[in-house]
N, C-alpha and C positions, 0 to 999 in steps of 0.2 A: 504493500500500500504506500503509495506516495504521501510525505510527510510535509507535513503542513508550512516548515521553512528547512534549512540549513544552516539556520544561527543560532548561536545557545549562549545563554547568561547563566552567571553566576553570581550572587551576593554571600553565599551560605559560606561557614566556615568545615567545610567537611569534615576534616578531624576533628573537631570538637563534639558533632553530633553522636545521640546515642550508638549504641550498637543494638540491635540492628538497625541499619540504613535503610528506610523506606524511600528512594531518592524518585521522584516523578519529574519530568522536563512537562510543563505547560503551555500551553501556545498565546502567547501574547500580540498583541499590535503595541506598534512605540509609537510614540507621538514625541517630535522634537518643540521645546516648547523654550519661550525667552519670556524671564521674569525678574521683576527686581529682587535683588539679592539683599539682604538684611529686615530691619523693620522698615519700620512707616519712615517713606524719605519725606522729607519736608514740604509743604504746599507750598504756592507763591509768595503766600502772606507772611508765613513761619520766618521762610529764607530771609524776605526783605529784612523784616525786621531783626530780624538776628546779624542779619549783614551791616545795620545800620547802627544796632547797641555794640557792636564789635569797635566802629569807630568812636565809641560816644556820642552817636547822634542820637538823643534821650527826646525831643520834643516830641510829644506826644500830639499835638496838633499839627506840625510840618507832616509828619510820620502819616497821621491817617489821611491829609491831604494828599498826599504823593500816592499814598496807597488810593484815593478814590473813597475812600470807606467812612464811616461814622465815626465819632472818635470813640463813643461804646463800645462799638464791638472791636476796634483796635484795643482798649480795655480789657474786652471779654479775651481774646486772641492771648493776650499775653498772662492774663492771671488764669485762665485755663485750660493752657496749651501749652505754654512755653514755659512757666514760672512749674506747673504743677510735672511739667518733666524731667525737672531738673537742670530747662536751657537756660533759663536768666535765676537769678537768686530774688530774694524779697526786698533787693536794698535797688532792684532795678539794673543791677550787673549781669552780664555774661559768665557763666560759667565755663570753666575747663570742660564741662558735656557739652557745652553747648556751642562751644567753639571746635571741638572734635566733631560731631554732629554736622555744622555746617562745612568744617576741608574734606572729614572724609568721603573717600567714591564709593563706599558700600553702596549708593544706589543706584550706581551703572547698571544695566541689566546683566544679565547673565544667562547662559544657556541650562537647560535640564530637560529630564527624559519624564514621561509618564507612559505605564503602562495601563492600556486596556484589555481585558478578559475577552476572547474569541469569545466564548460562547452566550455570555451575557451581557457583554458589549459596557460592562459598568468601568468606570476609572478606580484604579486602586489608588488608594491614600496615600502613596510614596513619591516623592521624588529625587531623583538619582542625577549625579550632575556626570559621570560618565558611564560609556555603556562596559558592563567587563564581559567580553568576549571569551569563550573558554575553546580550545581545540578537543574533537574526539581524536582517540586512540583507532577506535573500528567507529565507521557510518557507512550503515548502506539501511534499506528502505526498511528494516524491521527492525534493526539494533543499532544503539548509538553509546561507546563505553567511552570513561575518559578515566584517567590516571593522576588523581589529583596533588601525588608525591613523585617526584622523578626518580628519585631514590627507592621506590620500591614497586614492585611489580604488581600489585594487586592493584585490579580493573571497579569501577565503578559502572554498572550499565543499568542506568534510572528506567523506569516503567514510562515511556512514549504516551504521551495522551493524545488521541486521531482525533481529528476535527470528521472523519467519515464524509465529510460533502464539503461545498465550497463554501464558505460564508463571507460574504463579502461586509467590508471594512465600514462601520459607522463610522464618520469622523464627530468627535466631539465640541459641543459648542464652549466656545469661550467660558460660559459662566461655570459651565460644568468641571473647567480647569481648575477656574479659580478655586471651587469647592472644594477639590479633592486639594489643591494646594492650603489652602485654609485646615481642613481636617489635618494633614501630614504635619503641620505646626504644630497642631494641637497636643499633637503623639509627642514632637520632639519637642514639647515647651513642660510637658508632662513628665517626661524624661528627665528631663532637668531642673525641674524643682524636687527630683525624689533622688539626685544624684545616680541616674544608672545607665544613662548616655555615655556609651563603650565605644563611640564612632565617631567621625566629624560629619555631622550633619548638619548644614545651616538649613536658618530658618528663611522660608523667602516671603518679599512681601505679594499680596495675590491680585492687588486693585489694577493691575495695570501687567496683563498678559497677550503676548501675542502668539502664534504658532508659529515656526522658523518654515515648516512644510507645510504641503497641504495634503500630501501622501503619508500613512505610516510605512514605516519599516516591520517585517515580520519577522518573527523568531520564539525559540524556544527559551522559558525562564525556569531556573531548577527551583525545585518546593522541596519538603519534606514531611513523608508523613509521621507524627513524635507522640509518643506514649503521653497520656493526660490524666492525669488524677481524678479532675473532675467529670469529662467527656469520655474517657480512652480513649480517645485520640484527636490528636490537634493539625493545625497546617501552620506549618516553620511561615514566619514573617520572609516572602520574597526578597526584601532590600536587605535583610538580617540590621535589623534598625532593633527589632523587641526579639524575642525567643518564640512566638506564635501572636498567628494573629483571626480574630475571630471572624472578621469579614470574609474570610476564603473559604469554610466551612463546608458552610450552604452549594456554593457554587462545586465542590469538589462532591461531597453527596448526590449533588443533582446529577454531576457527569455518573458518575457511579453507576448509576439507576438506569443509564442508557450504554455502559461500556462493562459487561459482564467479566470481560479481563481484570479491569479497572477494580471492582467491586471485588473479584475474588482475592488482589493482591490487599487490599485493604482486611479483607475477612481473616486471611492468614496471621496480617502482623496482628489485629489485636485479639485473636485469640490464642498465641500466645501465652503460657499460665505462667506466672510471676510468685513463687514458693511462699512470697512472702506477702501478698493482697490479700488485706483484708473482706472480711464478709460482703458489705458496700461495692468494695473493688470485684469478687469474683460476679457478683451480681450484675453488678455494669459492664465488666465483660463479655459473659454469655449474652447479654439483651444488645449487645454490640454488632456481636459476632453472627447471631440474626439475621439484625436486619442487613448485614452486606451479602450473609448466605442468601436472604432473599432476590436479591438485588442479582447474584452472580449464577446461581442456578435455575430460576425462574422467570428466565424474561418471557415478556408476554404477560403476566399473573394475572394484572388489571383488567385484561380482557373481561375474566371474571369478578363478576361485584363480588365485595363481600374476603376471597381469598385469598388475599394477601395479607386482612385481619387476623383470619385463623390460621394461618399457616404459620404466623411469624411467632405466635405462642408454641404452637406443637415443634417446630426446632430450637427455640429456649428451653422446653421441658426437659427435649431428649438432651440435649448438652448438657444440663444438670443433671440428670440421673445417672451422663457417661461420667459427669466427675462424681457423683455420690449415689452409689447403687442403693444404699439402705435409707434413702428417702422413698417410704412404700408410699408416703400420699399422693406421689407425683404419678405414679403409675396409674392410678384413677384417673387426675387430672389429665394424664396425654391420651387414655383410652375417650372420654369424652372430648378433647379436642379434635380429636381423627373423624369421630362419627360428624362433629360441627361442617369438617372440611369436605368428606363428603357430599352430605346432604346440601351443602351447601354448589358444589359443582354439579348434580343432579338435578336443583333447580333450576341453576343455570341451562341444561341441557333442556329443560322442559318448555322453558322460553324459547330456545333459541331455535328446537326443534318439536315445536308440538303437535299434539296428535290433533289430525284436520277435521278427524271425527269425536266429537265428545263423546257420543252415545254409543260408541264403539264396545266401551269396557260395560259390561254390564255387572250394576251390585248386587248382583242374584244370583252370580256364578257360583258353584261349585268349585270343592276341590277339582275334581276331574275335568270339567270344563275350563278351569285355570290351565291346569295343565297342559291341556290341549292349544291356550291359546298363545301360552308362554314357549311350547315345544314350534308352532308355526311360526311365532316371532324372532326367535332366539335359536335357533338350531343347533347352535356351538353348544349349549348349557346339555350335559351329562343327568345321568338318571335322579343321579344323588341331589345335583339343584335343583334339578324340579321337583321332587317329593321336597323341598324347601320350601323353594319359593309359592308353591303352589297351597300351603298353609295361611299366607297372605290372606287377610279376609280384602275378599273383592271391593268394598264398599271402600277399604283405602285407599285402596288402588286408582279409584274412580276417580278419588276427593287430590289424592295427587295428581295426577294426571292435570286435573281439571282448575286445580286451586293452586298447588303447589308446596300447601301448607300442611305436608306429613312429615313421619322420619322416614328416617333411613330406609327398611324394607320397603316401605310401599311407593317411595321415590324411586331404587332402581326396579322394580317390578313394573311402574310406568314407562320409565325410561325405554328397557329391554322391550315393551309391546309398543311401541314409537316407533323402533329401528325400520321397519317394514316401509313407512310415509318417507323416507331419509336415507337415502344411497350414501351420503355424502357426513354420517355422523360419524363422530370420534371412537364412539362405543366398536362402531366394528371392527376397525385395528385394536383396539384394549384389549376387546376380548377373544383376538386370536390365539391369547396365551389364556386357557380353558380356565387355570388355576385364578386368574384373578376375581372370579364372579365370587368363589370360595370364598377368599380374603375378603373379599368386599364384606361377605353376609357376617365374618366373623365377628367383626366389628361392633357392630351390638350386643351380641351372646357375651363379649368377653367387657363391656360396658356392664353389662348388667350382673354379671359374675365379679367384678369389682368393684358395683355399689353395692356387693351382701356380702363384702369381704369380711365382714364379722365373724362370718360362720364359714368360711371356707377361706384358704390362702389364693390372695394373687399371684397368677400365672405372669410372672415378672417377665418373663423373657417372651413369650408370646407374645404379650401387650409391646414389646421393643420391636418384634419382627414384623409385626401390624402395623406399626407403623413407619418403619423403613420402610417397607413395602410400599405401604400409602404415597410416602414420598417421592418412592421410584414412580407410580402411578401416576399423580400429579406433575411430574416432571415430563414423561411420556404422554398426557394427554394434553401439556401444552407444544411439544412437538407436532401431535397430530394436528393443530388448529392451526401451525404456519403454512 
């Protein structure tokens, strides 16, 4: 796959980052941008009058004559402006600030770089006054490593984020510069009043920005993905201005949800077990690790309402009971989340394929007439299912079918007499493998045999194979839907 540029940044300090390195290359747009560098330069008024208390010209009425202005607000100007910055003193003299103030050229403009986010086209809060260009080691269209010590041979090759289609370049309006230039002060003025500004970063002023291009420049910026206390997991600050930063979050999540590679390398690092996390932490992990599994083995899911709700509890259940098998109440709990997940892709199918005749299923049927109509519908299903399914009292069958509003059995007992209106439904690759209808029905029987666990022991291991199963199941019938 062709790669969205062949330029790559870096701001991060690599060896300093934990071990393991989640290292991601992201695809940016640059915007060259000129802005005044330091604070607030002086307005016209500021200048004059500082230019003119510099030589001793004190009258206060020549002063606001020459300026055009009232002698008030030449008044106002100096005792809240000038006096209250520390450019002239109370006795009406120029200060050393404010003679510094007026020679220095801190407010020549200056050049700097902003980055904007391919995919959501937003401005990040940083500004960079050069670009740092990093060389790969190996580049070609699927792998990009670099070697971030000369002195030793071990390879870095960051996880490539694909833009998959073209996205062409918003450019950004002026104000929108200013903002992000305003916000990046904020960090770096935050910074330093809490003494922890580890870099030279000026602050620039934002009132008065131009763009140097009117084209950006494309390339890749290294991120990092970094074990979090509070989240599990954070995105390393692009410019390495702070140690993380929370605006990238969301946008990295998002990509996730559309790049299954993406989501599963994230799924690996944070689950990951740490010998020493606490209860809090193992918890935040498994419900972590989730929703990337969701994310990375499930595309498609939203197709169906509803199953990306129950599905993301039933792979948090089974991950805590892979880490603590003698939690026997979770085995309840994931036997009823399976049958949720079910019933719930069964009513999906009943929407999406429903039966054109209502009056079809009759609530008067017999066993043996069930039988008969489940044996022409379903031909795959074996002796043993149909003396099952054929216990189904018909009246459910009917109300499923019709309503939608059953459990489990009388949901695929609808489903299965549907297939005949529907060449084209999922069910008939599922149920090429005969064994699944089996598994399917078990699901209740062993629901209900774990809500009378009083009086008899849960089948621990069954309820685990039930529902891997299930999982393989739902992974295969979103196959079938692409």
């Amino acid at each position: 796959m062709e790669k969205f540029a062949n330029k790559y940044l870096n701001y991060l300090n690599i060896d300093k980052l934990p071990y393991p390195k989640n290292l991601i290359l992201w695809p940016v747009w640059i915007w060259h941008v000129l802005a005044p560098k330091g604070n607030r330069p002086l307005n016209i008024f500021q200048k004059t009058i500082l230019s003119l208390y510099k030589t001793n010209f004190t009258d206060h009425d020549k002063i606001a004559e020459l300026l055009g202005i009232e002698k008030d607000l030449l008044l106002y100007i100096i005792a809240n402006e000038l006096i209250a910055y520390n450019y002239l003193n109370s006795r009406g003299k120029i200060t050393p600030k404010g003679i510094d103030k007026l020679d220095r050229t801190n407010e020549q403009m200056h050049a700097g770089y902003i980055f904007q986010d391919v995919f959501t086209s937003n401005l990040w809060p940083r500004v960079v006054t050069e670009l740092s260009y990093i060389e790969p080691v190996q580049n070609d269209n699927e792998y990009v490593s670099f070697r971030f010590k000369r002195d030793k041979d071990k390879k870095e090759r960051p996880f490539i984020i694909n833009t998959f289609r073209k996205i062409k370049e918003k450019q950004p309006e002026i104000n929108d510069l200013k903002e992000c230039i305003r916000l990046a002060n904020i960090e770096i003025h935050n910074l330093k009043v809490r003494d922890e500004l580890e870099m030279d970063m000026p602050e620039n002023y934002f009132d008065e920005v131009e763009m140097l291009d009117t084209k950006s420049t494309k390339a890749y910026i290294m991120l990092c993905i970094l074990k979090d206390k509070e989240h599990q997991w954070a995105v390393s600050d692009p410019s390495g201005l702070t140690r993380s930063v929370e605006w990238l979050r969301e946008s990295v999540f998002s990509r996730a949800k559309d790049d299954r590679n993406f989501a599963r390398s994230i799924e690996n690092f944070v689950g990951d077990i740490n010998e020493n996390e606490t209860w809090k932490e193992r918890e935040q992990r498994i419900e972590t690790k989730a929703i990337f599994q969701l994310m990375s083995e499930f595309p498609g899911i939203d197709q169906i309402e509803n199953l990306a709700k129950f599905m993301e509890p039933l792979l948090r259940i089974r991950e805590e009971i892979n880490s603590d098998k003698r939690k026997t109440e979770k085995y309840e709990t994931l036997i009823i989340q399976a049958q949720k997940i079910i019933e719930c892709c069964f009513k999906w199918m009943l929407s999406k394929w429903p039966h054109n005749n209502n009056k079809k299923i009759k609530k008067n049927w017999k066993d043996d007439e069930l039988k008969i109509a489940f044996r022409s519908a379903a031909s795959f299903l074996n002796e043993s299912q149909l003396e099952d399914i054929k216990t189904i009292r018909a009246g459910k069958i009917y109300w499923a079918a019709n309503k939608h509003d059953e459990s489990l059995r009388p949901l695929l007992a609808a489903v299965l007499l549907s297939l005949p209106e529907h060449d084209n439904h999922p069910m008939h690759k599922l149920s090429k493998d005969n064994n699944s209808i089996s598994e399917l029905l078990k699901v209740p029987m062993l629901r209900n045999k774990a809500a009378h666990a009083s009086n008899q022991d849960i089948d621990s291991q069954e309820i685990i194979n039930c529902a891997d199963f299930l999982v393989q199941w739902v992974k295969q019938l979103l196959i079938n839907m692409e």
